[in-house]
SERO-4910 file (N, C-alpha, C, O; in steps of 0.05 Angstrom, whole numbers):
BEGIN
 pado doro    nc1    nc2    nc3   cac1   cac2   cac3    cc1    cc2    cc3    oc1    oc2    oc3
  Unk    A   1089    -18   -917   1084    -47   -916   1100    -60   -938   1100    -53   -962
  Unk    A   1111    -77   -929   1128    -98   -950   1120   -124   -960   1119   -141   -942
  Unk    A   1114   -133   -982   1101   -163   -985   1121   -175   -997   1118   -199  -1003
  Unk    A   1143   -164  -1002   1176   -188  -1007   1166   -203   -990   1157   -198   -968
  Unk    A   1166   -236  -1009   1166   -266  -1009   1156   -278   -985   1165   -293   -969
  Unk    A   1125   -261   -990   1105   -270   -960   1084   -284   -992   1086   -278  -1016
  Unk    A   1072   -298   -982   1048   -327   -995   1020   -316   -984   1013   -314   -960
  Unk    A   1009   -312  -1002    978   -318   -990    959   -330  -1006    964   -327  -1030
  Unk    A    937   -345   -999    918   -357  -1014    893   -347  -1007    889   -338   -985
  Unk    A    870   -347  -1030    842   -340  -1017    827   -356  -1001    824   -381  -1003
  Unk    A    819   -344   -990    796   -357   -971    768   -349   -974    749   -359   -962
  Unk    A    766   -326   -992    730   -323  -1001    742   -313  -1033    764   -305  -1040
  Unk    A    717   -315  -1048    717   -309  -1071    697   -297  -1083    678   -302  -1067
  Unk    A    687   -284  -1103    657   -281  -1119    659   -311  -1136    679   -324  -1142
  Unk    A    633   -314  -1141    631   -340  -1163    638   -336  -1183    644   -357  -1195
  Unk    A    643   -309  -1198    651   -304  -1222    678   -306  -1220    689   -310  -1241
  Unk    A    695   -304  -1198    716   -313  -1196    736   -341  -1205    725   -363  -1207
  Unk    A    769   -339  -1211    781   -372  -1216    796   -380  -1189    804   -403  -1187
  Unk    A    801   -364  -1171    822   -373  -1159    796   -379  -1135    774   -369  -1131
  Unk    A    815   -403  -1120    805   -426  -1091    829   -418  -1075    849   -404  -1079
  Unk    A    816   -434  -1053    845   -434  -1031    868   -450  -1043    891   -452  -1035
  Unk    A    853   -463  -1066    888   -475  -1085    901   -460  -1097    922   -464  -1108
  Unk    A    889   -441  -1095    905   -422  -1102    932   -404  -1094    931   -385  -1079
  Unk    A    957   -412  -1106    979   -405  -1075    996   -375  -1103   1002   -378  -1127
  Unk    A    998   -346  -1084    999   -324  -1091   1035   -324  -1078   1040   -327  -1054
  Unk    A   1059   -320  -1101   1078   -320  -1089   1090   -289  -1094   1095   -281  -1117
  Unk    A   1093   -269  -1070   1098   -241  -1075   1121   -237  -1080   1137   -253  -1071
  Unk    A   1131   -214  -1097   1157   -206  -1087   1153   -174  -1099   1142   -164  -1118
  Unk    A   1171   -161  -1072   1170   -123  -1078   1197   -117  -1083   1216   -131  -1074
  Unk    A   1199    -97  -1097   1229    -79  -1094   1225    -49  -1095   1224    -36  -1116
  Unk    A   1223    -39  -1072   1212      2  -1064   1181    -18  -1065   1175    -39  -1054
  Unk    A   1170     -4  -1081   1138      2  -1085   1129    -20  -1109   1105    -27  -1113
  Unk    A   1149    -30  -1122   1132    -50  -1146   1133    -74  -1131   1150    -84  -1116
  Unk    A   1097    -84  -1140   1108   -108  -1122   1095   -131  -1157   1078   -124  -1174
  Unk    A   1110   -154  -1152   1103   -177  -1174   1094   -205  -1168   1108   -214  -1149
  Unk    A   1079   -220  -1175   1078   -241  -1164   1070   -262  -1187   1062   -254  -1209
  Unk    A   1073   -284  -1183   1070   -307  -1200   1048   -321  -1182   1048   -322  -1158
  Unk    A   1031   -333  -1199   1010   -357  -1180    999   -377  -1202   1001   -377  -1226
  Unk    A    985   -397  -1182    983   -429  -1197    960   -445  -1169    956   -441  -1145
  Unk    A    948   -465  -1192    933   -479  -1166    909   -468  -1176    903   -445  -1183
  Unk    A    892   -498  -1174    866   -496  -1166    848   -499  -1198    847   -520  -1211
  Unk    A    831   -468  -1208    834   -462  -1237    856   -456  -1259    856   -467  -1281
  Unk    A    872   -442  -1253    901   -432  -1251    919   -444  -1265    933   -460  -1254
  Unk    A    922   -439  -1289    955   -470  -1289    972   -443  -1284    993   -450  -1274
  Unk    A    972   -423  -1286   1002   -397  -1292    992   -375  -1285    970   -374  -1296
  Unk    A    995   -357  -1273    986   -320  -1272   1012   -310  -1267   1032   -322  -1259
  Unk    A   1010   -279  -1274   1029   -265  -1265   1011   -240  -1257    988   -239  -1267
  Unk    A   1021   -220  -1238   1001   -202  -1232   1035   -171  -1223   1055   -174  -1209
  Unk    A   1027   -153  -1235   1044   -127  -1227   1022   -110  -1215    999   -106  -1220
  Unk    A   1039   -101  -1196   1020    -79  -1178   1043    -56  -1168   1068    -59  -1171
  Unk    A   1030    -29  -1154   1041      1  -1144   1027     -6  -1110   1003     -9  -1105
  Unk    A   1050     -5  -1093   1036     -6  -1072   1049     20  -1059   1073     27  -1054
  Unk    A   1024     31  -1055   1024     59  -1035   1034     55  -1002   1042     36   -989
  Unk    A   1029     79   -995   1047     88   -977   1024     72   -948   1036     68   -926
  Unk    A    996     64   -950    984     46   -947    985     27   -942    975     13   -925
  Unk    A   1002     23   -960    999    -13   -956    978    -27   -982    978    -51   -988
  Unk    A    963     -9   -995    951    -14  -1017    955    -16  -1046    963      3  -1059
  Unk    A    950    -39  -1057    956    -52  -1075    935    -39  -1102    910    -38  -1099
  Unk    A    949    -33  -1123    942    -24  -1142    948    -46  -1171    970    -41  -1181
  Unk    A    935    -64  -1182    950    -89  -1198    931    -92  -1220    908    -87  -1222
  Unk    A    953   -105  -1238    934   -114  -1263    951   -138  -1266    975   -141  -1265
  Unk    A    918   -165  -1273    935   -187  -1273    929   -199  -1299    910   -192  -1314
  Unk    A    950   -224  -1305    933   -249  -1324    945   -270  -1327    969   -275  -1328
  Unk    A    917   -291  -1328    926   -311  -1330    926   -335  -1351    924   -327  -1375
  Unk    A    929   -362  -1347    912   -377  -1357    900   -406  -1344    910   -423  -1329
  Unk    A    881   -404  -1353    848   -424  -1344    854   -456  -1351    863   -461  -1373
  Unk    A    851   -474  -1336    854   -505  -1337    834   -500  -1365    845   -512  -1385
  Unk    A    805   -486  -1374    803   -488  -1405    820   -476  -1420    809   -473  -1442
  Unk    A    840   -468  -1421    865   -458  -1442    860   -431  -1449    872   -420  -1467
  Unk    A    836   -416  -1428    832   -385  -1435    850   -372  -1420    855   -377  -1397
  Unk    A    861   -354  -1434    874   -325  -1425    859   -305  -1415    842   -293  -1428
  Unk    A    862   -302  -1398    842   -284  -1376    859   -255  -1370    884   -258  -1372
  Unk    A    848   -227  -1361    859   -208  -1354    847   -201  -1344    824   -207  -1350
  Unk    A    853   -181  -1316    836   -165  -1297    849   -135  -1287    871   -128  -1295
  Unk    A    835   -121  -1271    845   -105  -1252    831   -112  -1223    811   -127  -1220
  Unk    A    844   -100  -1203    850   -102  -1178    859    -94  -1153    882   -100  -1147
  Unk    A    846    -81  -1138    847    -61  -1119    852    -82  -1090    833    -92  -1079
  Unk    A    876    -86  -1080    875    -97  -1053    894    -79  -1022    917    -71  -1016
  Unk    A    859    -82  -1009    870    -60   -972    876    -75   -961    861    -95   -960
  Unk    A    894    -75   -951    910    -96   -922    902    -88   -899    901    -64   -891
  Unk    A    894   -114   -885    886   -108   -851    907   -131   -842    908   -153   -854
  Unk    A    922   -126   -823    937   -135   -806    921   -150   -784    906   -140   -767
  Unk    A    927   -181   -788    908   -188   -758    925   -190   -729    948   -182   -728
  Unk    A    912   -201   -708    916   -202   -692    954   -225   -691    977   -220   -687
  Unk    A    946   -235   -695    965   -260   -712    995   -248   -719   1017   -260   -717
  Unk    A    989   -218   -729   1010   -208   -749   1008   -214   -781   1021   -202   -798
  Unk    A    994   -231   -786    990   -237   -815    972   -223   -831    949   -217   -824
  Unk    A    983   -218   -856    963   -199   -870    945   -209   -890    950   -225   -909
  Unk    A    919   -197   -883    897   -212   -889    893   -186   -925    899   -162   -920
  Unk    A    886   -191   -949    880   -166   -967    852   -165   -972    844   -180   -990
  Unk    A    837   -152   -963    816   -151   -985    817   -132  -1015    827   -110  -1015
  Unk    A    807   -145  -1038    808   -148  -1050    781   -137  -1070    759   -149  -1068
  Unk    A    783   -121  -1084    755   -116  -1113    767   -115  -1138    784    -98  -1146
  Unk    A    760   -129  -1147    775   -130  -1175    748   -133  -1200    725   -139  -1193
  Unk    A    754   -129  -1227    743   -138  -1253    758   -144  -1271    778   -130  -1273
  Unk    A    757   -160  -1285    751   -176  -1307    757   -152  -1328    744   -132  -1332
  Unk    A    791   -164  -1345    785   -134  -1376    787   -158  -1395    804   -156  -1413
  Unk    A    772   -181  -1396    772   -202  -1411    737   -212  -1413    718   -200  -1403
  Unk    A    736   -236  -1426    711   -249  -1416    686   -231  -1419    676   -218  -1438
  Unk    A    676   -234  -1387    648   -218  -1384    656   -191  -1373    635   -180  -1365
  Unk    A    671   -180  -1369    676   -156  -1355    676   -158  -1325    693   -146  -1312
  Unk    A    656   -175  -1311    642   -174  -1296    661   -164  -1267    686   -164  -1267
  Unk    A    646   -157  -1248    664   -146  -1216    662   -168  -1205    647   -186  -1211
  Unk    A    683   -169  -1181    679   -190  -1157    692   -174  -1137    697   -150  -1139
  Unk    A    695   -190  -1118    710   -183  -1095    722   -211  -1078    710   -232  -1079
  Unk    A    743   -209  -1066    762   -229  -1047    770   -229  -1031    765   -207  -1020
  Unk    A    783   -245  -1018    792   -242   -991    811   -264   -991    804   -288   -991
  Unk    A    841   -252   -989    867   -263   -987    878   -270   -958    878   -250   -943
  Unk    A    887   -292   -946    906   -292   -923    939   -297   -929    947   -310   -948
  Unk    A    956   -284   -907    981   -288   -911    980   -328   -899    966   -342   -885
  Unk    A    999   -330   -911   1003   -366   -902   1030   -375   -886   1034   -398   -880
***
């Protein structure tokens, strides 16, 4: 699976979560690294690096920063399901290596 300069935004979130559907996720891969930059919503800036397996699964650590001026870091585990559509939907479990620690989970669509 390839996510070279496909877009996706969330569509569910945990509450401990920053990112909304304003949230717009811009990919890019080369082999297996994939990188992305995002913005929108909580968000003024992120960058996120990830190892994507032979899956299709996303292995990432991201960070950002917060419309309050915090620097935030996480990890992040996202499985791709392919919909009907052809577009790839990620789910998503991630935590928090900043803040409260705390876990969430997400749910990404391709756009």
């Amino acid at each position: 699976m390839n996510y070279n300069n496909k877009i996706f935004s969330p569509i569910i979130n945990s509450e401990n979560g920053e990112t909304s559907s304003e949230t717009l996720f811009h990919y890019k891969q080369k082999e297996n690294i994939l990188t992305c930059e995002y913005t929108g919503g909580k968000i003024i800036k992120g960058h996120l690096i990830g190892i994507v397996n032979e899956s299709g699964e996303i292995e990432m650590r991201y960070h950002q920063v917060n419309t309050s001026g915090e620097l935030m870091t996480g990890i992040c585990k996202s499985v791709p399901e392919v919909q009907e559509n052809g577009k790839i939907r990620l789910h998503e479990t991630w935590q928090w290596t900043s803040g409260d620690f705390s876990k969430g989970a997400s749910v990404l669509d391709e756009i």
